[in-house]
N, C-alpha and C positions, 0 to 999 in steps of 0.2 A: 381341529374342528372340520376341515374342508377335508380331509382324508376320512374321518368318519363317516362324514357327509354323500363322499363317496361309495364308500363299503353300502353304506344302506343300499342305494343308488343300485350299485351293482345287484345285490340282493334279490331288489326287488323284479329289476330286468331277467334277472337268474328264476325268479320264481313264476313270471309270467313267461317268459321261454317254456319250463315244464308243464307248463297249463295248456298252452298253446300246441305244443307237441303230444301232448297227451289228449286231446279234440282232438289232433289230427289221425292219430293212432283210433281212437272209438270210429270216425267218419271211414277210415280206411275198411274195418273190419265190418263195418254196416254196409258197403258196399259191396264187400264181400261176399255177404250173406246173401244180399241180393241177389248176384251174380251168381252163387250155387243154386239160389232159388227158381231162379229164372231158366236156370240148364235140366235142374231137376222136373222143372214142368213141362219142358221142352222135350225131354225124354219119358213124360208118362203120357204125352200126345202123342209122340209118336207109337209108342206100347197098346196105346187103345186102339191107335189107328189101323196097325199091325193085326190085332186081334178080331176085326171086324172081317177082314178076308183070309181066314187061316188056310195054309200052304202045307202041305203035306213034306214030308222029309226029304221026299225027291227033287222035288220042286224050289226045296229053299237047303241049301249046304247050312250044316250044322256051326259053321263058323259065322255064316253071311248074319248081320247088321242091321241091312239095310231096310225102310220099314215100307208096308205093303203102297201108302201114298201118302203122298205129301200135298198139304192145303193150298191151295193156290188162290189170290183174287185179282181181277183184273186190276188195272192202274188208270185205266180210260178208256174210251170210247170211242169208235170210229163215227166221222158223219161222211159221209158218200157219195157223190153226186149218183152210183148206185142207189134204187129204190129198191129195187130185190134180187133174189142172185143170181136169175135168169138175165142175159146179158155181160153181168160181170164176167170178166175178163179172165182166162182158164189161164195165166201167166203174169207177173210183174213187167211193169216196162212195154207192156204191150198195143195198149191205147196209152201213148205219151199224154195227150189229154184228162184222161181220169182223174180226176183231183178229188182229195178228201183232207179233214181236217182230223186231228186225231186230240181229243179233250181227255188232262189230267183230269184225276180227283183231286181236289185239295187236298182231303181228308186223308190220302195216303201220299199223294206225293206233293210236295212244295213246286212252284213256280222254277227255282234256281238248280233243278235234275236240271233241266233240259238245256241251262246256261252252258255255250261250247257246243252246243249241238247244230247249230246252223252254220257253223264253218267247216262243216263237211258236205261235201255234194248230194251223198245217199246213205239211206239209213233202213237197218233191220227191223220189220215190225212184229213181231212173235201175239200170237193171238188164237182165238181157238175157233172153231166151224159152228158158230152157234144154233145154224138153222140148219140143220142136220136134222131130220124127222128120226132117227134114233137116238139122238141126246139123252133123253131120260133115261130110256131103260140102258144104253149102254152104261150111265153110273151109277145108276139106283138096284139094277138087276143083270150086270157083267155076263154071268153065265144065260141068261136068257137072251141078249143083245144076236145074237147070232153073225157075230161078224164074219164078213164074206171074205177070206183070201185072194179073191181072185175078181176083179170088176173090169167093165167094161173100158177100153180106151177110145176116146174120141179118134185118136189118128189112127188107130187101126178099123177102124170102118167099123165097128161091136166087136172084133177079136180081144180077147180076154189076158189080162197080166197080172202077173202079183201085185197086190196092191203094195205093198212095202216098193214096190220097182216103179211107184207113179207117183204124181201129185192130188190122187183124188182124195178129197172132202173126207170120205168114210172111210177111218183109219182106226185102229186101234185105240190111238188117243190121239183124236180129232183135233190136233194142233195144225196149224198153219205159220209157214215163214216166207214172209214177202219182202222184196227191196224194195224202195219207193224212194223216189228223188226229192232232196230237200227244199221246199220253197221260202221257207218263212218262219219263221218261234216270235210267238206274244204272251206272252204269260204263261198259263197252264194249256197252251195251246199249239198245237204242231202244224204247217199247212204242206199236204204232198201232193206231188203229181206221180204218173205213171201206176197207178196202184190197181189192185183186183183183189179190192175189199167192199163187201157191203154192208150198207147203213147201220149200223147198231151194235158193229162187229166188237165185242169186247176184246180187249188190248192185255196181255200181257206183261211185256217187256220191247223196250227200245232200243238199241245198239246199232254206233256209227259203224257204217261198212267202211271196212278198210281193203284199198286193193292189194294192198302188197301180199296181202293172206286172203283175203275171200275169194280172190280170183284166180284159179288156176290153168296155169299153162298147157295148151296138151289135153286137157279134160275130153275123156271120148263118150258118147254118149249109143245106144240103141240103134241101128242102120234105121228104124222107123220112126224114130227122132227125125232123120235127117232128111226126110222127105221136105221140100221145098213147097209152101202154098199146098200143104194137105187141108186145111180148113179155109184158104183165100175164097171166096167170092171172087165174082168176074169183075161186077159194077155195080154201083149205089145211084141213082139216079133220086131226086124228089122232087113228087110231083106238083102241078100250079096247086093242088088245092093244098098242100101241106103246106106251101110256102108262104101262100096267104094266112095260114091256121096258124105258124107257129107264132107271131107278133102278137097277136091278142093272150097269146097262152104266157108268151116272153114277161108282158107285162106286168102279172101276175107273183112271180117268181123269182125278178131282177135282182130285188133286197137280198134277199136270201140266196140268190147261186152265186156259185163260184166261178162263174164266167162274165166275161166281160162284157159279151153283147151276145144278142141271137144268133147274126151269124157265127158266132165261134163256140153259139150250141150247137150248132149245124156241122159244124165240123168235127164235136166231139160226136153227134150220131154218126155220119159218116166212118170214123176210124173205128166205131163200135162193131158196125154193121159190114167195116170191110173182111172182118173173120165170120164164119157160121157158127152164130150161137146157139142155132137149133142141139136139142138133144138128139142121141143116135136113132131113136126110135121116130123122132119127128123129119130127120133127114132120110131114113130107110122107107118111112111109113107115112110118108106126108097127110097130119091131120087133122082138125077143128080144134082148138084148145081156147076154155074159157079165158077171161081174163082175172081171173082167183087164181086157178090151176096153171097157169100161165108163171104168177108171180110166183108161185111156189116152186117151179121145175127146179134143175138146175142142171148145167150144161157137164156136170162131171157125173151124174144119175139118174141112168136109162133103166127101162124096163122090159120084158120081155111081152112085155103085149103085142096082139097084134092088130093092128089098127088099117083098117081101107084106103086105100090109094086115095083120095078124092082130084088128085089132078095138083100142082104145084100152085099154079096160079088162082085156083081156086080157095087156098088156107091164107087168112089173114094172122099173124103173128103180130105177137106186143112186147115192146122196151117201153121198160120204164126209167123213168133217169129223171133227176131231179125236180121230183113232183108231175112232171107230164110222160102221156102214153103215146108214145111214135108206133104207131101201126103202118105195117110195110109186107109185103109180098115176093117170093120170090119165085123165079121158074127153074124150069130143066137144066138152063144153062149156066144156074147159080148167079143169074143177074139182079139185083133187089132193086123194087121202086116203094120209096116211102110214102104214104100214100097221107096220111093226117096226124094231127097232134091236138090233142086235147089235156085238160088238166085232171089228174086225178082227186077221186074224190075223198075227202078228209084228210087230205096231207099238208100235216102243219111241220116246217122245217124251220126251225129256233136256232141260228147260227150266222158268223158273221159271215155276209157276204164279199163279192170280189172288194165293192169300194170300200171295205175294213179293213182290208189288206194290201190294197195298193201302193201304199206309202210305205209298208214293212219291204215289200219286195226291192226298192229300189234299185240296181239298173239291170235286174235279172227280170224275164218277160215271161208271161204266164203264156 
């Protein structure tokens, strides 16, 4: 009986093993399916996408693949002590100061990307030139975009270079790559210093810099590269009535910035203002610029206008930086005196300030 008892036994284990194994053979082949299905769609996205900008035979090798573009969306967002991109910084690492905050999406990426990411010192932020007054039509209408090969450089005084041979804004495909120093990871949350991003800057992708490979030995650069203090100013000077203005404006603003007190806002204007953020046309042509026109310049996009001397000391220029307008002057001798600060109007900044971050930092100093 107990050997009967057995045999069934076995049986039945024998007959639930083939069940079980055969669920797992249908689950295998269903995923399968998926996974052709998935490839399959993936390749009639890119077929249509292909199809939207056709290339003529010369243009594309008969064997080439590769499909006209690929979808991209950002992953997050820049917040800036940058207000607009007059000012911003034409270099990474260049106002040590500059701090920005960089916000995942949930929706596309989880909190735990970014786990491991703070025990690197510095990190790559890939993002695109969004306030670029040709954005639209350069994606919507390519062949009407008129892209200029050749733009002006700040350190060549308006002399002219391939744009491929520069860092300016207006490129083919308006992407941007910045280093920026790591401060701090909270959630969906990056905090950076040293940065030359502005406010709203849609994000890309993130990658820890590595020296052993980012940094190259020997790297030679342009002899007009290596002009020493081609954009320095002489001296920053600010004056009593600024000094008195910037506390009541401080006030205001404390929550929300990413500094720790007023004066060490004062010190990030200062390292702002020790480079000339004027455009080449406002340095050659010193002259009246609203406070609209103003926010929209930008120090890598000059014009050929030409505009009336009025005298150096007679043009008042505006920085905006985290909610307030520093209006300052400068003369002949490239000496700047900052002259007031007021708060801008309608600027709501929804983000955590320095004391939300204070505790994340610990024994590393903003």
């Amino acid at each position: 009986m107990a050997g009967l008892f057995y045999r069934r036994k076995c049986a039945r284990l024998a007959a639930r093993v083939r069940e079980v194994e055969a669920s797992l053979a249908v689950a295998a082949e269903k995923a399968a399916a998926e996974r052709r299905g998935r490839v399959r769609a993936q390749q009639s996205l890119r077929r249509a996408l292909s199809q939207q900008e056709p290339r003529s035979d010369e243009a594309r090798p008969a064997k080439a693949a590769a499909p006209a573009s690929y979808p991209l969306a950002p992953i997050g967002t820049v917040q800036s002590c940058f207000s607009t991109r007059n000012g911003t910084p034409r270099q990474p690492l260049v106002v040590t100061l500059a701090r920005a905050t960089v916000v995942l999406d949930p929706a596309r990426v989880p909190a735990a990307a970014l786990e491991g990411l703070a025990s690197y010192s510095h990190c790559w932020i890939l993002y695109v030139f969004h306030l670029n007054t040709d954005l639209d039509k350069l994606w919507k209408d390519p062949a009407r975009s008129k892209l200029k090969a050749k733009v002006r450089v700040p350190r060549l005084k308006g002399g002219k270079m391939g744009v491929l041979a520069t860092r300016s804004p207006h490129r083919p495909n308006p992407i941007g790559l910045s280093v920026a120093k790591v401060e701090a990871v909270d959630g969906h949350t990056l905090l950076l210093s040293g940065v030359d991003l502005v406010d709203g800057t849609p994000v890309f992708d993130i990658k820890p810099y590595l020296p052993y490979s980012d940094s190259v030995k020997g790297a030679a650069v342009p002899n007009w590269l290596e002009v020493d203090g081609a954009l320095a100013v002489e001296s920053v000077h600010f004056s009593e009535h600024f000094i008195s203005a910037l506390p009541t404006c401080w006030t205001h603003i404390q929550q929300q910035s990413l500094y720790a007190s007023a004066d060490e806002f004062q010190d990030l204007i200062k390292q702002v203002l020790s480079w000339d953020i004027r455009s080449i046309s406002q340095r050659t042509h010193p002259h009246q610029v609203s406070m609209e026109a103003d926010a929209n310049d930008h120090c890598g996009e000059d014009t050929d206008d030409d505009h009336r001397d009025t005298g150096h000391c007679g043009v008042v220029y505006h920085l905006h930086l985290e909610g307030i307008d520093v209006s300052y002057r400068i003369d002949q001798g490239s000496n700047i005196v900052v002259e007031d600060a007021a708060l801008l109007p309608d600027v709501v900044q929804k983000r955590h300030g320095y004391l939300a971050w204070r505790d994340k930092l610990g024994s590393s100093v903003l």
